[in-house]
C-alpha positions as CSV (number, residue, x, y, z in Angstrom):
1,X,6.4,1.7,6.1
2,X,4.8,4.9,5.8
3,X,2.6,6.4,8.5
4,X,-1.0,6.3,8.4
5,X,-0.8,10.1,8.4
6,X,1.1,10.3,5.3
7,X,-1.8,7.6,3.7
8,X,-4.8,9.7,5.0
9,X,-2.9,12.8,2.8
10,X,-2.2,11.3,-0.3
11,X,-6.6,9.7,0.3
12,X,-7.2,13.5,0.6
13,X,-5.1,14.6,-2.5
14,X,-6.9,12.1,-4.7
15,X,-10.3,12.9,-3.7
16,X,-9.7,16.6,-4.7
17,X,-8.3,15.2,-7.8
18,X,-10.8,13.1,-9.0
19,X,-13.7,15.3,-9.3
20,X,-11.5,16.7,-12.2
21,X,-10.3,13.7,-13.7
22,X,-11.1,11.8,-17.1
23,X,-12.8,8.4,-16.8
24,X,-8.8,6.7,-17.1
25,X,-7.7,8.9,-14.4
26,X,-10.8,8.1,-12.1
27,X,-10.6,4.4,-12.6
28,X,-7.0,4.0,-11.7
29,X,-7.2,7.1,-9.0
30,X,-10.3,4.5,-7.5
31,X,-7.9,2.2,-7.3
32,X,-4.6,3.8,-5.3
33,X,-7.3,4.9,-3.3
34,X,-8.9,1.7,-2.1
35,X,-5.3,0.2,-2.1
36,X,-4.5,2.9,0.4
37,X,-7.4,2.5,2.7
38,X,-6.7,-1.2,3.0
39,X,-3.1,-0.4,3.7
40,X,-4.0,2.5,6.1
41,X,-6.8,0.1,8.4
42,X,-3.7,-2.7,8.7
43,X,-1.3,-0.2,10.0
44,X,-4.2,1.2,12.1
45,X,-5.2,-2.3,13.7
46,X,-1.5,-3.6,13.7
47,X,-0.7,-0.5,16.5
């Protein structure tokens, strides 16, 4: 399992990125992103 910390970064890194990014790249960028969250609260309320 990764560590929430190491979620929150790569959360960071695509919301620099997707200012900058092409409708594709946004839509699937949205995605990893929410993906992330969800995994990052479960680790968060599993502790």
């Amino acid at each position: 399992m990764s560590s929430p910390k190491n979620i929150q970064s790569l959360i960071d890194d695509i919301n620099q990125v997707l200012p900058q990014s092409d409708l594709a790249q946004k839509q699937v960028l949205e995605r990893v992103r929410s993906y992330l969250q969800t995994q990052n609260q479960e680790e968060q309320t599993a502790v």
